[in-house]
N, C-alpha and C positions, 0 to 999 in steps of 0.2 A: 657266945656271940656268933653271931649267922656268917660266915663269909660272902662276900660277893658270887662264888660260883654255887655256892649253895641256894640262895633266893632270886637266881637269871632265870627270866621267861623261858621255858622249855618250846619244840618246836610246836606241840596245840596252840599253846597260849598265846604264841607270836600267831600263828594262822588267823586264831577266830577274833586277834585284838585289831588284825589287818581289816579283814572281813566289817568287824561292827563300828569300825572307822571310815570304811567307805561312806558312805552319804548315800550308796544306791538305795531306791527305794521301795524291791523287792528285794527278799534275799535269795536270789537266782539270779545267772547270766545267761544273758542273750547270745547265742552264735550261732551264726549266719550255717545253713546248710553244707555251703558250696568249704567250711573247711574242710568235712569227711565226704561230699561229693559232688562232682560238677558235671557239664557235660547237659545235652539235650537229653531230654524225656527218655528217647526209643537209645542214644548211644553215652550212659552214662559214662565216668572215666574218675579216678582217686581225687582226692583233694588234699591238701597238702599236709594231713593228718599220716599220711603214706610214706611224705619222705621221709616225714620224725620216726615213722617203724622203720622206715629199710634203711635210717644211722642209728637206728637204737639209742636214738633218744629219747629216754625217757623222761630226763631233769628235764629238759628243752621243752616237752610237754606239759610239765609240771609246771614252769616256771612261767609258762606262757597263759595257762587256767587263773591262776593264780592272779597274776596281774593284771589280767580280762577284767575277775572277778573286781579287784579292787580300784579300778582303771573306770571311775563310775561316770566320768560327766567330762563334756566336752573342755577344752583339750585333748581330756583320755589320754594323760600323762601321771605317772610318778615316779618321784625323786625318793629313792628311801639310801641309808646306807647298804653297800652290801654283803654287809655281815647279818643284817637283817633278814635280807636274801637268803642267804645261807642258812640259818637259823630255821627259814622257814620251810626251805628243803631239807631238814635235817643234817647239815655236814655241821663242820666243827666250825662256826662262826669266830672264832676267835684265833684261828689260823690263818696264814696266808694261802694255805692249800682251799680250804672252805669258798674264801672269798677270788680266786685264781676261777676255781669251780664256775662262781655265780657268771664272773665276767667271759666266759670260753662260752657261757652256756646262752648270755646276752647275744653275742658275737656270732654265734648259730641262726637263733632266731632273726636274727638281723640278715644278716649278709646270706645266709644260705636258705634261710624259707622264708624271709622277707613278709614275716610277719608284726614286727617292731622297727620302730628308729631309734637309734643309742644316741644321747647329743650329752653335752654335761652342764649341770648349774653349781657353778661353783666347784668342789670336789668330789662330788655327785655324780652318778646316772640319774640322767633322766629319758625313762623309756616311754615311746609314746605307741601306745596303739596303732596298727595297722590294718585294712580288710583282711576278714578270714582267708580270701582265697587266694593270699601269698601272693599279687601279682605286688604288693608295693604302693597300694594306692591308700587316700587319708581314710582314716577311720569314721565311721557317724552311724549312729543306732540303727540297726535293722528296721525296715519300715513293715516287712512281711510281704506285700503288695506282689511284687515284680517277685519272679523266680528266683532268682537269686539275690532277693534280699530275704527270703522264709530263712525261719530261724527255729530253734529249738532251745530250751533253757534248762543249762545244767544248776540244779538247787545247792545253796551252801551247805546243807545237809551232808553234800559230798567231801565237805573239809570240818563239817562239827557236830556228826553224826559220833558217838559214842566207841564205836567199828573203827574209825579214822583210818574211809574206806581212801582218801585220797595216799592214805601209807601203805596199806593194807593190800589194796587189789594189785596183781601185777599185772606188766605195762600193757600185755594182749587182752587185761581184762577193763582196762580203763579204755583202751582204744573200744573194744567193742559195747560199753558202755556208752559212749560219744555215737556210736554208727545207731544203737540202740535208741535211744532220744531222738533221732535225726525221722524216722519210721514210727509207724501207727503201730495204738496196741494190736496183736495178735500177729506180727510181721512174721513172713517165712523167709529166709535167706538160703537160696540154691548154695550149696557151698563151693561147686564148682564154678559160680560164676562170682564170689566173694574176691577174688585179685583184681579182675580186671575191676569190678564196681568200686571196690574201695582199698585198694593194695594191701591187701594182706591177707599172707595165705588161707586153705581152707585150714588147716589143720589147726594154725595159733585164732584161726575165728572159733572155729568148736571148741577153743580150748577156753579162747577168755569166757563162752556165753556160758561153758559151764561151772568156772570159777565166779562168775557172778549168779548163775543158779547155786554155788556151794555156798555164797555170801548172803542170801536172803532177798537178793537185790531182783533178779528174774524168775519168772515162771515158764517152766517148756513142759507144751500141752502137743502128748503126740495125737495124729489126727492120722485115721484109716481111710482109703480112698481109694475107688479101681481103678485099678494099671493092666489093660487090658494086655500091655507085650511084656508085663513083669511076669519072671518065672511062676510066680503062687496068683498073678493077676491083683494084686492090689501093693500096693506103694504107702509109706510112712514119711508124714509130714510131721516136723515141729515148728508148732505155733506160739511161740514166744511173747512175754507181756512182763513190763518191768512192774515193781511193784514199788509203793510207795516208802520213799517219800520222792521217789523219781516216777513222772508223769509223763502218760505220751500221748499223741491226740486219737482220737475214736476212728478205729478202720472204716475206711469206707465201704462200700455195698460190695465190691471184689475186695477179699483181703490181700492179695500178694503185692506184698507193700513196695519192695524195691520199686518196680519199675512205676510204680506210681506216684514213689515220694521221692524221686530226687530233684537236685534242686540245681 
């Protein structure tokens, strides 16, 4: 006879039972630019993807895709228990510790990057969507239009792809997966200028693009070029291009993407 802890939803099965319950009607979410970058054209500046790096938050990021993802239609609220929560982050759902986790991790998102509202129904959270760019304002689908409604769409792929890259990748490899989608294929990122554009250092940016190059996920294409005050007179570009089943939009006629794609 099967015990109860022997036939509980493990943390995939809660993910993609969340996911194919939403009602969205792609399976990909929509996020506005301006979470990993804001700022005018010529003086871009972080988007509040930066503060979650510099508290090392990573649940908080986790927890916040997640509910995006499932978070399908106006209101752009849901009420689940959360131990659910928990489950879905992989802690121990059936603890007070797990669910202690989920609600510290609400209380972040809310009060400190002010990317959610916490209200209750009944015994419940009930979390409601907020704009990506942290300022606190209501939620409403990206329209593309206007600068800072462009958006970028992360694929459920990234939660029921076989990899179970949302377990899988570490935290500087999922941030720079977000910066990645956000930029056209073939994008060059100066790494000297990766803190100020999107708050994170150079060294954890090289480090996630090439944990997602060891994941299958991007391609880095070095490119030759003269550098007429470089000691040997030419300089090495890497040109970077996610591969599927994450898609990014076609470089324009200049490729260097940052300062042409922020939002």
């Amino acid at each position: 006879m099967h015990t109860a802890q022997a036939i509980a939803a493990n943390q995939d099965e809660t993910v993609e039972d969340l996911l194919r319950t939403s009602g969205r009607r792609s399976a990909s979410v929509p996020l506005r630019r301006v979470f990993v970058q804001q700022g005018a054209q010529r003086e871009p500046r972080p988007g509040p993807l930066a503060s979650l790096l510099r508290s090392h938050d990573e649940r908080g990021l986790d927890l916040f895709l997640l509910h995006r993802a499932i978070a399908s239609a106006d209101p752009w609220d849901v009420t689940r228990d959360a131990r659910v929560w928990a489950r879905a982050l992989g802690l121990q759902a059936e603890t007070d510790g797990g669910i202690a986790a989920v609600s510290k991790a609400w209380r972040r998102l809310d009060e400190s990057h002010h990317l959610i509202r916490r209200d209750r129904r009944g015994r419940l959270a009930k979390i409601t969507a907020l704009r990506e760019d942290g300022l606190g304002k209501p939620y409403t689908y990206p329209s593309g239009v206007k600068q800072d409604e462009r958006y970028f769409k992360l694929p459920y792929d990234y939660w029921t792809h076989t990899e179970g890259w949302y377990r899988t990748l570490p935290f500087r490899a999922k941030a720079m997966l977000l910066i990645a989608l956000s930029l056209p294929a073939g994008f060059v990122l100066p790494s000297q200028r990766v803190p100020d554009w999107y708050g994170i250092s150079a060294d954890s940016a090289d480090r996630g693009l090439r944990d997602l190059d060891k994941a299958g996920i991007l391609s880095r294409k070095i490119v030759v070029k003269k550098a007429p005050q470089a000691p040997l007179g030419i300089a090495q570009e890497y040109h970077h291009t996610l591969r599927a089943p994450f898609t990014q939009r076609r470089p324009a006629a200049v490729r260097r993407a940052p300062l042409r794609s922020v939002s």
